[in-house]
C-alpha positions in Angstrom: 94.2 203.4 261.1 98.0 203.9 262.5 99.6 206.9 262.5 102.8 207.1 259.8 105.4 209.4 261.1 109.1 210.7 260.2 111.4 209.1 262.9 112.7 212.2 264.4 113.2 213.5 267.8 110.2 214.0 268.6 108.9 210.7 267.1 111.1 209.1 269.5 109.3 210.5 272.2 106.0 210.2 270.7 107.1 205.8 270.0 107.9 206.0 273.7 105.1 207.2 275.4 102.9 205.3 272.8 104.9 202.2 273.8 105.1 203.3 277.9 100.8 203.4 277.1 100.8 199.6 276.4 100.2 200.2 272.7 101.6 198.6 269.3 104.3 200.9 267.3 105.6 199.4 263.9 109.6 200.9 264.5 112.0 200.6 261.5 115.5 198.7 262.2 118.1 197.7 259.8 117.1 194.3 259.5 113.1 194.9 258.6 110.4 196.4 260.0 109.4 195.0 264.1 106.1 195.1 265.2 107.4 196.3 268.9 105.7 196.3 272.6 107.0 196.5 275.9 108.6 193.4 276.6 107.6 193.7 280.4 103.6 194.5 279.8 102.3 191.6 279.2 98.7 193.1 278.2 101.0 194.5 275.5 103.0 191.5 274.2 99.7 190.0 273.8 98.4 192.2 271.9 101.5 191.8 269.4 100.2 187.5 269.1 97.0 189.0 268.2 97.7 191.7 265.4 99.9 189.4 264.2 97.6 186.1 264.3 100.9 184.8 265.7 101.2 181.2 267.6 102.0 181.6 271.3 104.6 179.0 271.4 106.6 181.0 269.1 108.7 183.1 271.3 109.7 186.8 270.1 112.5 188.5 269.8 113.7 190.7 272.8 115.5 194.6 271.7 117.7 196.1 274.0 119.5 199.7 273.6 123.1 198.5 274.6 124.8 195.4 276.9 124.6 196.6 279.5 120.5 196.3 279.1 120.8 192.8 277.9 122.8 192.2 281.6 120.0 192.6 283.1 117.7 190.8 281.3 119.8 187.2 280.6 123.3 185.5 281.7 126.1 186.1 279.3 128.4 184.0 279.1 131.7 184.8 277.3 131.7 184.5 273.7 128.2 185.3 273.7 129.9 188.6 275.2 132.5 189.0 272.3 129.6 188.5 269.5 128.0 191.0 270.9 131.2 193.3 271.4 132.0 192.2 267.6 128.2 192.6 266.0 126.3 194.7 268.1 124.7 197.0 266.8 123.8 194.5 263.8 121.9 191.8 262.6 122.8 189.5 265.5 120.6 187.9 267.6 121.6 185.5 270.4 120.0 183.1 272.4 120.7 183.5 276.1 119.7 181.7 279.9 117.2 184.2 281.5 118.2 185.6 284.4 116.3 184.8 287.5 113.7 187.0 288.6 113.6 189.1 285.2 110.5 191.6 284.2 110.7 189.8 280.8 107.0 189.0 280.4 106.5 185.1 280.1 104.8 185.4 276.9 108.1 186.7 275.5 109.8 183.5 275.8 107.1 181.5 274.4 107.8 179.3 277.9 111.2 178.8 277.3 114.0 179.4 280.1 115.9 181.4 277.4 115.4 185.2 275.6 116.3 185.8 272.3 118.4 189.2 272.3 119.4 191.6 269.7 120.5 195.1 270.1 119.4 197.1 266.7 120.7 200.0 264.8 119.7 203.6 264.4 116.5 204.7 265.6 114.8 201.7 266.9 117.8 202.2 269.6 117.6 205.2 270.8 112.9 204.3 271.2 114.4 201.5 273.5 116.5 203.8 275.5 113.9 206.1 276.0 111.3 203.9 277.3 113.7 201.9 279.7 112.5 198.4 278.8 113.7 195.9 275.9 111.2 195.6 273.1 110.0 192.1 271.9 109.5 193.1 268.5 109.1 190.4 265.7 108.3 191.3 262.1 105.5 194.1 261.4 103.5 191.7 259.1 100.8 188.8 259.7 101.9 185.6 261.1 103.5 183.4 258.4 103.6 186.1 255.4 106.0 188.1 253.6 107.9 190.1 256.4 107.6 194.5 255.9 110.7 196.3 254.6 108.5 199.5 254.6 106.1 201.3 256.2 103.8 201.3 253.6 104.7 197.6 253.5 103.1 197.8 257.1 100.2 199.9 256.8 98.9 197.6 254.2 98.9 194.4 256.4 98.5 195.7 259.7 97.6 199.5 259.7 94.2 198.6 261.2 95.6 196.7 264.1 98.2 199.4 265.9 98.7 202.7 267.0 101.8 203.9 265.3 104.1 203.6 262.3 107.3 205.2 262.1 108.8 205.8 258.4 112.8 205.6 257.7 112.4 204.5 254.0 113.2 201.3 253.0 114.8 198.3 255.1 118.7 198.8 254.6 119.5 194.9 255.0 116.1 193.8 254.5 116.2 190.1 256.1 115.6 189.1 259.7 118.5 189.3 262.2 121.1 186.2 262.1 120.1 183.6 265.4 122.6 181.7 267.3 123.1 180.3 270.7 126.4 179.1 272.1 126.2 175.9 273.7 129.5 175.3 275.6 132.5 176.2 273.5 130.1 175.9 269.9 128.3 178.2 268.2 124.9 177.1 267.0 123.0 178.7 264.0 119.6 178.5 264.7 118.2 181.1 262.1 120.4 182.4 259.2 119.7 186.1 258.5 121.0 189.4 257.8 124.6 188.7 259.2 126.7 186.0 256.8 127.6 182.7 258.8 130.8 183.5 257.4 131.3 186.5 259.1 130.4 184.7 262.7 133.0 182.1 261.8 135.7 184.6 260.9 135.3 185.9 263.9 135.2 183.0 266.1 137.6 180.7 263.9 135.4 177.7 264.2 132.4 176.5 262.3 129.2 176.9 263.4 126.6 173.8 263.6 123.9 174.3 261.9 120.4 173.5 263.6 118.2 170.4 262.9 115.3 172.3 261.6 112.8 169.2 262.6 114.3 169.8 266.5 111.8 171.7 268.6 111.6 175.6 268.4 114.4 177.5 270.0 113.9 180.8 268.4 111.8 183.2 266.5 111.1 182.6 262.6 112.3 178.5 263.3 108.2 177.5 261.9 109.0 175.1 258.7 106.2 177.2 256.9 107.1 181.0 257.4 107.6 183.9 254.9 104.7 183.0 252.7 103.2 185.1 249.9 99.5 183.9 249.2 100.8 182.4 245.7 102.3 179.3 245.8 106.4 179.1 245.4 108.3 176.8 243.3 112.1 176.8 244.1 115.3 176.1 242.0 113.2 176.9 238.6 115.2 176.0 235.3 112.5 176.3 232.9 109.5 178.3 233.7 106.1 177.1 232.7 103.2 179.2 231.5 101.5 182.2 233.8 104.3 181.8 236.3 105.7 185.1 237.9 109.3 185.2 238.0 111.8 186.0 240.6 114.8 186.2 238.9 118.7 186.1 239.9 121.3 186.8 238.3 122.0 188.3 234.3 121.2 184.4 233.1 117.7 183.8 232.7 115.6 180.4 233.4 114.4 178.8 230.0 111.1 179.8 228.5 111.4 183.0 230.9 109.4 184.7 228.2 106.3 182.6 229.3 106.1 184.5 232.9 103.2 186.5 233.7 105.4 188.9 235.7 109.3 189.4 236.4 111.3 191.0 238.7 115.3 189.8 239.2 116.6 190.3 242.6 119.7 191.5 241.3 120.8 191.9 237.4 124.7 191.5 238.8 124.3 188.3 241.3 124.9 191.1 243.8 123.9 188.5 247.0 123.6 191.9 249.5 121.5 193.8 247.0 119.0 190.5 246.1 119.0 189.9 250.3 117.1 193.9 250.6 114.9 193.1 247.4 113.6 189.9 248.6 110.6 190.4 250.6 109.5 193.7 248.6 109.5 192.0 245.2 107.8 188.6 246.5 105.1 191.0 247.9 105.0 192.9 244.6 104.8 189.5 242.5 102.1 188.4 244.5 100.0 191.1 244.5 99.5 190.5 240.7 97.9 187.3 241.6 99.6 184.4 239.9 98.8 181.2 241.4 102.7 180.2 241.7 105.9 182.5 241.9 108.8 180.6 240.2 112.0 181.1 241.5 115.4 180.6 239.8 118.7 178.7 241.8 120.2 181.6 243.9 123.7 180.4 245.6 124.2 179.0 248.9 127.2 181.3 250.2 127.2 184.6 252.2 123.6 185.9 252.2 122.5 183.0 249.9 122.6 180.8 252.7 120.0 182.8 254.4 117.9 184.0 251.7 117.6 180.5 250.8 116.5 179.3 254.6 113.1 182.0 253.9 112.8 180.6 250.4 112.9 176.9 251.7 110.0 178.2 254.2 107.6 180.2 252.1 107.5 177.0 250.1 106.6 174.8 252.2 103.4 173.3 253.1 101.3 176.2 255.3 100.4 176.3 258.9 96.9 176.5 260.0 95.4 179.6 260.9 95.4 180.2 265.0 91.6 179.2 264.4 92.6 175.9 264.2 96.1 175.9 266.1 94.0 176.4 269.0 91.2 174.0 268.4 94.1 171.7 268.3 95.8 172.0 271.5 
């Protein structure tokens, strides 16, 4: 079973040299929970598509400590160089040309010519910096299921599987990191997440273009069935049917709310920020009971919404197979 630790100092030495070993650490970021390796080992990375159950042509996210890191790793071009200057470090994660000749292990990239980079806050940072190498690092949960927003979150699903957990308390944004990839003088949202569109447009004083989610896989967390709980989920509820669990949003309730099983409300106030941290942790909680469905009530489209909505959308729909059979397939 992994090891839970308090991420001090000398749990950032302890992460490194478990890392630096070629072993699994679960490291806490702002966003959620990453299941991290070394991004060059590629024994290591591999061992990240097995704990996880993970397809291999679904590429991983790459963690660097600062710019000057991601230089070395991928071409930036120049507004790719002011998002970062603007959102870094943040819930950003950007889409980038490899650059020739990098130590990026191949698995990384899912066979892609491109990295997705993201430089993440707090301690996860300063693990990065120590080792010397980026961290691919996706969620610290099982392929396809609820992503962790704790470490005991983690230990549950995958405490069997790795070396290492370190503990900061509860995810403080608690959705994956915002994707994008400029293409010429556009932006292109491949992923929402835990940065608002809004924000990204603001700052760029364009729109972005949103991605054709039946186009090929670009990017981490683009699989039309992600996110899932075990129950079943049954979006934009208005009336709630008997035995149900309730994910509620919002001080306005569905009708025959009464009838639910279970009930938890993301936020009492609308509060899109505060439902965006509660997502994942009450969809685990409402799961665990072991209701067939999980009904959830119309949460808006803006800010957050819009990504909240995108892992909604995906932990409803129909499920991939299990690697079993994905590779029986190919």
């Amino acid at each position: 079973m992994a090891e839970t630790i308090a991420p001090d100092e000398q749990a950032i030495l302890k992460a490194a040299q478990t890392l630096a070993a070629g072993q699994l650490v679960a490291i806490p970021t702002e966003t959620v929970y990453g299941l991290a390796a070394d991004a060059t080992n590629g024994d290591a990375v591999a061992g990240i598509f097995e704990a996880k159950g993970r397809p291999h042509f679904n590429p991983l996210i790459c963690h660097v400590s600062d710019v000057a890191m991601a230089e070395r790793y991928a071409v930036i071009d120049p507004l790719s160089r002011r998002l970062m200057d603007a959102f870094w470090p943040g819930p950003l994660t950007l889409v980038l040309p490899l650059r020739p000749g990098t130590h990026i292990h191949p698995l990384v990239a899912a066979g892609l010519d491109t990295v997705a980079l993201r430089m993440p806050r707090g301690i996860a940072g300063k693990i990065i910096a120590a080792l010397g190498h980026p961290l691919a690092a996706p969620s610290a949960n099982t392929s396809g299921r609820i992503s962790g927003t704790s470490a005991a979150a983690v230990a549950d699903d995958l405490g069997s599987k790795i070396a290492l957990i370190l503990d900061a308390g509860p995810s403080e944004v608690g959705l994956e990191s915002t994707i994008v990839k400029v293409d010429g003088n556009a932006v292109l949202l491949l992923r929402p997440g835990g940065l608002a569109a809004e924000e990204i447009e603001a700052f760029t004083g364009q729109s972005l273009r949103r991605m054709d989610q039946r186009a090929a896989i670009e990017a981490p967390g683009m699989m039309a069935s992600h996110y899932a709980p075990s129950a079943g989920v049954r979006l934009n509820v208005h009336a709630v049917r008997a035995g149900e669990a309730l994910l509620a949003f919002g001080p306005t309730r569905a009708a025959d709310a009464h009838r639910a099983s279970a009930h938890l409300n993301l936020s009492e106030t609308g509060n899109l920020r505060e439902a965006a941290t509660n997502l994942f942790d009450y969809m685990k909680r409402l799961d665990r009971l072991g209701g067939a469905v999980i009904a959830v009530e119309p949460i808006p489209f803006t800010g957050l919404g819009e990504a909240i909505n995108d892992r909604l959308v995906r932990a409803a729909a129909p499920r991939v197979p299990p690697i079993e059979e994905l590779e029986q397939i190919k």
